[in-house]
C-alpha positions in Angstrom: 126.5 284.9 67.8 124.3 287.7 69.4 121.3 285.6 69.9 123.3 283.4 71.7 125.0 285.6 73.9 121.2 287.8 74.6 120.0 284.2 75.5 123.1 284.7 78.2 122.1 287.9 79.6 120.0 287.7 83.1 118.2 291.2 83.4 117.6 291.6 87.3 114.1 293.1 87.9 115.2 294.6 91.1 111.7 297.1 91.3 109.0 297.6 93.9 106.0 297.6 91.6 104.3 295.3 89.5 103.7 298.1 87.2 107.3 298.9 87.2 108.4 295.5 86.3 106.1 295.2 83.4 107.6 298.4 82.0 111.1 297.0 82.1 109.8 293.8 80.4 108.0 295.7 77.4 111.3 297.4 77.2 113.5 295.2 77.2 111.8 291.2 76.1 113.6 291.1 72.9 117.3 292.1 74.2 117.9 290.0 77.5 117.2 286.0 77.6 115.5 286.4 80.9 114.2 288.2 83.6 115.5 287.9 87.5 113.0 287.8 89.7 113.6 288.0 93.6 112.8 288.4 97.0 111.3 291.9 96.8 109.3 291.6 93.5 107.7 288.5 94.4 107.3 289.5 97.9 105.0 292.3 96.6 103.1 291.2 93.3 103.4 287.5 93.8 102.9 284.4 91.1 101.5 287.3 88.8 104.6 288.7 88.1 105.9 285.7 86.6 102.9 285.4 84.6 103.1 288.9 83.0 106.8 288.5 82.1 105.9 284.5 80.0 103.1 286.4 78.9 104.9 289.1 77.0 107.3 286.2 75.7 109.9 286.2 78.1 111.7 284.0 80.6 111.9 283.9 84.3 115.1 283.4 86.8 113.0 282.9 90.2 116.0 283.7 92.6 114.1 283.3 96.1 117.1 280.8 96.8 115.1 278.6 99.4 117.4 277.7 102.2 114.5 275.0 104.6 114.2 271.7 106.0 114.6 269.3 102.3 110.8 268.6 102.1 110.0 272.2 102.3 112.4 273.4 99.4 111.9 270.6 97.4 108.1 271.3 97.1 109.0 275.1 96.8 111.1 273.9 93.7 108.9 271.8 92.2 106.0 275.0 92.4 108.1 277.1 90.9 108.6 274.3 87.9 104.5 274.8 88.0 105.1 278.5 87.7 106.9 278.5 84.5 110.2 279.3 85.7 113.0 278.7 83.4 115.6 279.1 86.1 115.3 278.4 90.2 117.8 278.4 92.8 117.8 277.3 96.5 121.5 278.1 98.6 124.1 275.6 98.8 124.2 275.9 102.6 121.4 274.5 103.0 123.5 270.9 102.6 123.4 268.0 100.6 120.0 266.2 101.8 118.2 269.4 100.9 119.6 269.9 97.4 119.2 266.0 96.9 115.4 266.3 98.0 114.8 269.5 95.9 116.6 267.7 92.9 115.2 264.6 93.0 111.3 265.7 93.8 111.3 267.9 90.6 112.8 265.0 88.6 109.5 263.0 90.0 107.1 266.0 89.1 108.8 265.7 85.2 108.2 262.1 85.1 105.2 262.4 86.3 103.5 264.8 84.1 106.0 265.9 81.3 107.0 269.0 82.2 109.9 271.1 80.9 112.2 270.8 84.4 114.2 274.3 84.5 117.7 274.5 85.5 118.2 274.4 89.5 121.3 276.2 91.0 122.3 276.4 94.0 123.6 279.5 95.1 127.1 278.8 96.9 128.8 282.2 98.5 127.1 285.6 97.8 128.9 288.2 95.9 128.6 290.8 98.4 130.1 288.5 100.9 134.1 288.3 101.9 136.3 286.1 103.7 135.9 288.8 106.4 132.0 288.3 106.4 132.2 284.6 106.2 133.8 284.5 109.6 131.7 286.7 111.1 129.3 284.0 110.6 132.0 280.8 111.8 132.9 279.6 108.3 136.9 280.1 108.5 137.4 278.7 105.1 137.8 281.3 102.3 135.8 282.6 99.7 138.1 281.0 97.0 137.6 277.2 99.1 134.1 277.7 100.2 133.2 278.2 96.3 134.4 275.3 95.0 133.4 272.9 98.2 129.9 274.0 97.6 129.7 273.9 93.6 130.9 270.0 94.1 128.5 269.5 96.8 125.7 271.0 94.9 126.6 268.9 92.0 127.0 265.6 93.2 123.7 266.3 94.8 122.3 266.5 91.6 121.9 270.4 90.6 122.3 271.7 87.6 124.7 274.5 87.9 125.3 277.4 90.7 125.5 280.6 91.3 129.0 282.3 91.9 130.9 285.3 91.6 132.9 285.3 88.4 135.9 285.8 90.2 135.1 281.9 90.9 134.5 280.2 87.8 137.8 278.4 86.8 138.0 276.9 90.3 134.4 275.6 89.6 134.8 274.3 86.6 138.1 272.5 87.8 135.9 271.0 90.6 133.1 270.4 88.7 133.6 270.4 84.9 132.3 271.7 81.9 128.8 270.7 81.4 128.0 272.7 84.9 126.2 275.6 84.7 127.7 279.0 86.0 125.7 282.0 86.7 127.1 285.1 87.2 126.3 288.0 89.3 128.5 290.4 90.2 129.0 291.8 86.4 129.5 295.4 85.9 130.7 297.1 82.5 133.8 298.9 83.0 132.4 302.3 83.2 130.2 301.2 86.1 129.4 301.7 89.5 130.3 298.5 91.6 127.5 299.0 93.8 127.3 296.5 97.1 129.4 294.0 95.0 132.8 292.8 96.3 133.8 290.6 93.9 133.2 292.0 89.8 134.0 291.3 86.4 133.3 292.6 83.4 130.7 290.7 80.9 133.1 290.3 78.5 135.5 288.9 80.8 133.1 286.9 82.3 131.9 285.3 79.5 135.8 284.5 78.7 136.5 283.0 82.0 133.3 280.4 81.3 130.4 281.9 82.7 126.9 280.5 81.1 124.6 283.4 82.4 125.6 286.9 83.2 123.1 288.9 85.4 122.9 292.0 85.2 120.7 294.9 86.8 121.8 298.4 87.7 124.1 299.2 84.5 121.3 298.7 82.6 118.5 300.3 84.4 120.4 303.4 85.5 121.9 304.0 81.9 120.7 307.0 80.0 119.6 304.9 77.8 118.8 300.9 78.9 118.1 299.6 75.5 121.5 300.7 73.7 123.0 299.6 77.3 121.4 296.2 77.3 123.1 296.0 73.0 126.4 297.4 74.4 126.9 294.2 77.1 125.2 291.7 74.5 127.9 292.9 72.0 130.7 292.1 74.4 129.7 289.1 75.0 129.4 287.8 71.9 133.0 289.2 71.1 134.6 287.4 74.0 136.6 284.4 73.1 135.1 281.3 73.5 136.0 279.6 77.1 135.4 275.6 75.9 
């Protein structure tokens, strides 16, 4: 039961430095199932990043979710199969022909040369984002429509799973069903800070409601101390009540 649920935990490597990052993955390999890297990390240290984190034995979430033209993220996707990335995302707004084109071009590269293919998400509406912010931007649709709308899309497009606020997962599995992959951000231990998230849950709730992957950055990293942190949101986990 706890292997399983540490296989669940996302740790986000939210540092500036290479050397920072690989200090966090000696720490911390054997008690989170993978490691998040984004935008800023690979923005400064690059494909090397993920090759120090598989080399110390752990797995990678690439979340640079690629929003292009469909060629362009579908070649993005299929180097970050290359890379060794267990996990990749591109965003759900991005619409259908691009998710189909990312999909389908790293289905090709696996049939071509064997490859493990990781799981692709697509990112649908972010958790710092409101109803307010969405029509800032035009969408007058909800957050609780928008969701849902997008998981479909992103699934009959041939994705994997997505990424959603918890607050969203029974509406996405109603839409899309079981076998879809939900991964959480936005999950904070009851005793923490919320941060610049909006919309929260607790792991243990989380994992309740049906999420497949928690991930989870600052309660960890700014705990006194992150290994007995990392334990504490493992054990909850594996405590919650199974969701299906």
């Amino acid at each position: 039961m706890m292997d399983a649920a540490r296989q669940k935990l996302i740790f986000a490597l939210d540092v500036d430095s290479f050397a920072e990052a690989e200090r966090w993955v000696k720490l911390l390999h054997a008690k989170v199932g993978l490691f998040k890297v984004g935008k800023q990390l690979f923005t400064r240290c690059g494909p090397e990043v993920v090759h120090m984190i598989r080399g110390e034995g752990g797995e990678v979430f690439l979340d640079l979710k690629y929003h292009d033209i469909p060629n362009t993220v579908a070649m993005a996707s299929v180097e970050a199969m290359r890379l060794g990335a267990r996990i990749c995302n591109v965003h759900a707004l991005g619409g259908r022909e691009m998710m189909e084109a990312a999909a389908a071009q790293v289905r090709a590269e696996v049939a071509a040369t064997g490859a493990t293919p990781p799981l692709l998400l697509a990112v649908t509406i972010l958790t710092s984002s409101t109803d307010a912010t969405l029509r800032e931007v035009g969408i007058e649709q909800p957050v609780s429509e928008m969701v849902p709308r997008l998981a479909k899309l992103a699934k009959t497009a041939g994705m994997g799973g997505v990424v959603a606020s918890p607050q969203e997962i029974a509406l996405i599995r109603a839409a899309c069903g079981p076998d879809f992959a939900i991964v959480t951000p936005g999950v904070r231990p009851a005793e923490a800070s919320v941060d610049d998230q909006k919309r929260i849950m607790t792991p243990g709730a989380a994992i309740a409601a049906g999420a497949d992957y928690l991930v989870i950055g600052r309660p960890i990293a700014r705990a006194a101390d992150p290994v007995a942190a990392a334990e504490a949101i493992v054990a909850e986990m594996a405590a919650a009540p199974a969701s299906r």
